[in-house]
VODORO-240683 format. One line per field, with one value per residue (C-alpha): residue in three letters; x, y, z. Coordinates in nm, 3 decimals, padded with zeros to 5 digits. Example, Ala and Ser with C-alpha at 12.3 -4.5 7.8 and 13.67 -1.06 7.14 Angstrom:
2
res = ALA/SER
x = 01.230/01.367
y = -00.450/-00.106
z = 00.780/00.714
END
This chain:
67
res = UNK/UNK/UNK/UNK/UNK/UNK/UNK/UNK/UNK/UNK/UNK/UNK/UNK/UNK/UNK/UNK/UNK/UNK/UNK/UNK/UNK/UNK/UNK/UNK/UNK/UNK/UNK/UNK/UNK/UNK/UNK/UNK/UNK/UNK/UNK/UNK/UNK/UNK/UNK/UNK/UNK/UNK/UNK/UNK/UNK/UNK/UNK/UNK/UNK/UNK/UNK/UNK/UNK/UNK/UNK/UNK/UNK/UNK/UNK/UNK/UNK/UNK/UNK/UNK/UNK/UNK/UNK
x = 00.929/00.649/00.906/01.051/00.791/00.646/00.942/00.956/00.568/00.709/00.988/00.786/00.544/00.791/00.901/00.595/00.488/00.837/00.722/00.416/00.594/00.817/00.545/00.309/00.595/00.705/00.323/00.289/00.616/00.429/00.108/00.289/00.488/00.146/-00.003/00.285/00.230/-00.110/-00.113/00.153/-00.013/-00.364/-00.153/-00.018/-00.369/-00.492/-00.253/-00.360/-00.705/-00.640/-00.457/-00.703/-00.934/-00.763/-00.660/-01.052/-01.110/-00.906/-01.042/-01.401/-01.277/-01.110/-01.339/-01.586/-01.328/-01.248/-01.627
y = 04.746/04.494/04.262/04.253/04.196/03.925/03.792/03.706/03.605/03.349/03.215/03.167/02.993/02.771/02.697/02.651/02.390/02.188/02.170/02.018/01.747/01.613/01.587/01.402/01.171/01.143/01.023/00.790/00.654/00.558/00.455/00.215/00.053/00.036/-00.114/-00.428/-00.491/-00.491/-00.701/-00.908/-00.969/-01.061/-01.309/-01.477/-01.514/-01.659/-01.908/-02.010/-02.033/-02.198/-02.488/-02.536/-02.568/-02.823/-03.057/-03.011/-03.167/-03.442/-03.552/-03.528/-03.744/-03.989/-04.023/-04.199/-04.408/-04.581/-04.646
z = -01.066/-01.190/-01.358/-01.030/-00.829/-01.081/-01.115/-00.729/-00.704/-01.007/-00.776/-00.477/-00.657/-00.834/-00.435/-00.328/-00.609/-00.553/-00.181/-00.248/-00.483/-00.269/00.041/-00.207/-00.301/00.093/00.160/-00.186/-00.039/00.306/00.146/-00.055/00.266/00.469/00.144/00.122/00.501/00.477/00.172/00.339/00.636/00.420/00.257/00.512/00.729/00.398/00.362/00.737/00.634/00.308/00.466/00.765/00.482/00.285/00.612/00.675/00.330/00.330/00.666/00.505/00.255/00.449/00.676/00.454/00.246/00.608/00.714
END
């Protein structure tokens, strides 16, 4: 009767573990998406910023080569 019983307290546990694996690979899987839009997003408002930065630049330095 105890091989029986510990035998199904081994199986449910074995379920129960399983379960847990696949939800923490379900959420890893969505972290990782919201973590490449982010990121993507990020990158692209940089780029923005990067080239206002740069056309500011090269008016600063074409505004005193004309004077």
């Amino acid at each position: 009767m105890k091989k029986v019983i510990l035998s199904l307290v081994f199986v449910a546990a074995l379920t129960v573990v399983s379960c847990k694996e696949k939800e923490a690979e379900a959420t890893m899987e969505e972290t990782t998406e919201a973590v490449e839009e982010t990121a993507t997003e990020v990158v692209e408002e940089a780029a923005a910023v990067v080239d206002t930065a740069a056309a500011a630049v090269e008016e600063a330095v074409e505004a005193p080569a004309a004077q």
